[in-house]
C-alpha positions, -999 to 999 in steps of 0.1 A, spaced: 177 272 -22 161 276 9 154 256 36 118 262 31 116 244 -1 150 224 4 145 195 -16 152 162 1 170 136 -13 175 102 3 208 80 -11 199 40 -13 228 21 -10 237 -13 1 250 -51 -5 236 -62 -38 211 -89 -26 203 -70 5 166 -54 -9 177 -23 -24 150 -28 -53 126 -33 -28 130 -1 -7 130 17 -37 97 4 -50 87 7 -15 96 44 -16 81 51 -51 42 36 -35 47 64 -7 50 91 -27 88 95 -33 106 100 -68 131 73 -79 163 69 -98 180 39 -98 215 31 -109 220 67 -128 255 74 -138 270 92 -105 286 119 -129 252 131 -139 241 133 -100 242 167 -98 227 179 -128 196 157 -119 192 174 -87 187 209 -106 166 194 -132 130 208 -125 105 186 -117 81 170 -143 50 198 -152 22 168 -147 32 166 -108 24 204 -102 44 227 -81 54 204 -54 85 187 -58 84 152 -50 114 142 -28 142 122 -47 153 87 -36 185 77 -57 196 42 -58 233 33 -68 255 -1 -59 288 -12 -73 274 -14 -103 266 18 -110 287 38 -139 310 59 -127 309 46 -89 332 61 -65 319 62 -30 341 88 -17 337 109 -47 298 114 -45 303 119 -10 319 148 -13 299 162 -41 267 158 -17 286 172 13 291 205 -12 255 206 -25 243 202 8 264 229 22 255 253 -13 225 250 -24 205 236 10 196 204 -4 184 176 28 205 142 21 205 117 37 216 82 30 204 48 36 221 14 38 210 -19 30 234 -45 49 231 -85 53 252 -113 64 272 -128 39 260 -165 44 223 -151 40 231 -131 8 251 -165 -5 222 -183 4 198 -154 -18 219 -159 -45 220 -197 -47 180 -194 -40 178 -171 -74 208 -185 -92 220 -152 -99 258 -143 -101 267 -121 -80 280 -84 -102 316 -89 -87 316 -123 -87 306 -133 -125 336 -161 -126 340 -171 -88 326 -177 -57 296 -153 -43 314 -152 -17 341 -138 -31 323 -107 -49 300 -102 -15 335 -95 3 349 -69 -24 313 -53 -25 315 -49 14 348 -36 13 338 -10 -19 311 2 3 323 7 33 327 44 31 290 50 23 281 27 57 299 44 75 285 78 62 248 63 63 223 78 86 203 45 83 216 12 81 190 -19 81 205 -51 84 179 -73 65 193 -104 74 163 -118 89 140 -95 72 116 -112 49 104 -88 18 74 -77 36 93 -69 73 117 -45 51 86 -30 28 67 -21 64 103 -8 78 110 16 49 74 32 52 75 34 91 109 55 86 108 74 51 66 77 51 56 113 38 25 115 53 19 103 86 -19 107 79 -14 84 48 -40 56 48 -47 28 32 -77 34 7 -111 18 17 -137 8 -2 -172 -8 8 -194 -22 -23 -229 -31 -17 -239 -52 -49 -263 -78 -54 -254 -118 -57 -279 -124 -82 -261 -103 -108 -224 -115 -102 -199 -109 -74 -178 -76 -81 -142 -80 -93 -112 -75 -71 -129 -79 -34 -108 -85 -3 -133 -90 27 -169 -102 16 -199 -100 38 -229 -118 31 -265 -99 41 -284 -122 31 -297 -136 66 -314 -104 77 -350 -96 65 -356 -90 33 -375 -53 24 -381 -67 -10 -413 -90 2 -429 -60 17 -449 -43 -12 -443 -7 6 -407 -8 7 -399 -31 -27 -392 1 -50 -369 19 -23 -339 15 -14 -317 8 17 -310 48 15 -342 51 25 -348 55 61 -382 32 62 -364 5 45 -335 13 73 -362 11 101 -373 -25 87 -339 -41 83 -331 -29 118 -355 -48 134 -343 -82 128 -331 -93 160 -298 -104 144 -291 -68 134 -271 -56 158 -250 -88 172 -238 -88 134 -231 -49 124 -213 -52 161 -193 -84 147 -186 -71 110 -172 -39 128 -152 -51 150 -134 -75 126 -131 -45 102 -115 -23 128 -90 -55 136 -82 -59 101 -78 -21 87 -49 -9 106 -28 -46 101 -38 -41 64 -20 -6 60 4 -16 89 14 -44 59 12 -17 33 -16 -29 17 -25 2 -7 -61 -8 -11 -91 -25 8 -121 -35 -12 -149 -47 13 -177 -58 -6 -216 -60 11 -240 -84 -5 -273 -92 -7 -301 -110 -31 -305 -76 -55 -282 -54 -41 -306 -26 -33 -319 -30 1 -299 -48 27 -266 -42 14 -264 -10 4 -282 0 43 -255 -23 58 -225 -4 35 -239 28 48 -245 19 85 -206 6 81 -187 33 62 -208 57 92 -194 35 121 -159 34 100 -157 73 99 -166 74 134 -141 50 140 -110 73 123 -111 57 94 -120 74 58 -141 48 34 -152 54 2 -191 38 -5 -199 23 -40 -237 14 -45 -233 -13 -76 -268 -22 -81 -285 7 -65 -299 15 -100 -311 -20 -110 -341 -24 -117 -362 -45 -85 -367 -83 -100 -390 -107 -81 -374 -137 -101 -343 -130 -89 -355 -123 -52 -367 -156 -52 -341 -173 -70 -313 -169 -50 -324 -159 -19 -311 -177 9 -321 -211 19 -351 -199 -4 -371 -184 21 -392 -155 6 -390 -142 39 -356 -136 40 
């Protein structure tokens, strides 16, 4: 095996109690393959096993997760057998380690009222200072050690994608719905705008059967004096928000534009947005919900806001 297609393989170890399930799920949501607790006898036969014909020709990289429970652990065992295939046959291991203060992982465990694994007839304390002492070798060995005493779930799940992300580009998927209140609010929306203030292109019998892709219809909405004060305002929030939302991990964004119908205002004000977005470095996706509905003067009227027509 080459270095040019080495295969990279990351060893998750650690305290039981001290978030090794959540690095690993973390791992898995950027992109990496996960084992956890597999025999360590069969280690090595895994690592030649060809990757899965659904995920193509690129080999994900491998994040293995093994504590004292593990069959068949011996830490300086599969040390040495990843020293030798790293050595052999090129493969890039590394190892990470997952520590915490024994009063906070006592404290976990009497918070979850789990037993601890070495400790199923005494003290967590007890089986906390065996594990430590079992695992020593591999902290030792580790080229990352987080200490997640004082890490909450989500401190450690932004951690492991700041250090083990596969894609520095990676972002967190946006998506801006323009949809119309009249016929229901869409499901699964995180930020919600409501258009519903700015003229309406509806009332004007030119502009009622086009759309807000069309640029008259554009022209009209953007000459409501409150126009640009609130695109400046929506934008601004969204480019506060967006990189704290990935910066969190936040996989998806669902940003949803409303108006009366969901054909004029909104779906101008999700364009003029995802434009402004791109511009801004971002990469948004634009869903027109209603852009297809027909135009219904009963709903117009019906819920527009503070029912005036005009509006």
């Amino acid at each position: 095996m080459t270095d040019s297609i080495a295969k990279r393989v990351l060893l998750v170890t650690g305290l039981s109690g001290a978030g090794k399930s959540t690095a690993l799920n973390t791992l898995e949501d950027i992109g990496w393959e996960t084992v956890d607790n597999f025999p360590l006898r069969l280690v090595e036969g895994l690592l030649n096993t060809p990757p899965s014909s659904s995920r193509g020709v690129n080999d994900l990289p491998l994040a293995l997760g093994f504590d004292s429970r593990t069959r068949g652990f011996e830490p300086e065992k599969l040390i040495e057998t990843m020293k030798r295939l790293q050595q052999t046959q090129g493969y890039l291991i590394s190892t990470l380690f997952l520590d915490c203060a024994g009063g906070e992982l006592e404290r976990r465990y009497a918070e979850t009222r789990r037993r601890h694994p070495l400790a199923l007839d005494r003290p967590a304390k007890e089986g906390i200072a065996l594990e430590r002492n079992l695992l020593e070798p591999f902290r030792r060995w580790a080229d990352y050690v987080i200490d997640t005493s004082s890490l909450t779930p989500n401190d450690l799940q932004r951690e492991i994608r700041q250090d083990f992300s596969l894609d520095e580009a990676a972002a967190t998927t946006i998506t801006i719905t323009s949809f119309g209140f009249s016929r229901g609010l869409p499901n699964n929306i995180d930020l919600l705008f409501d258009v519903r203030f700015l003229a309406n292109p509806f009332w004007d019998p030119d502009l009622k059967h086009m759309t807000g892709l069309d640029q008259e219809v554009a022209e009209y909405i953007g000459k409501d004096p409150a126009y640009p004060e609130a695109i400046d305002k929506i934008l601004d929030m969204l480019k506060f928000l967006l990189p704290r939302y990935q910066q969190a991990g936040k996989a998806y964004v669902n940003i949803g534009i409303g108006c009366t119908g969901g054909r004029h205002r909104s779906v101008h004000v999700a364009e003029r947005l995802s434009k402004d977005l791109l511009a801004a470095g971002f990469s948004p996706n634009v869903l027109h919900r209603n852009l297809a509905s027909r135009p219904m003067e009963a709903l117009e009227s019906m819920k527009n806001l503070n029912g005036n027509r005009g509006i």
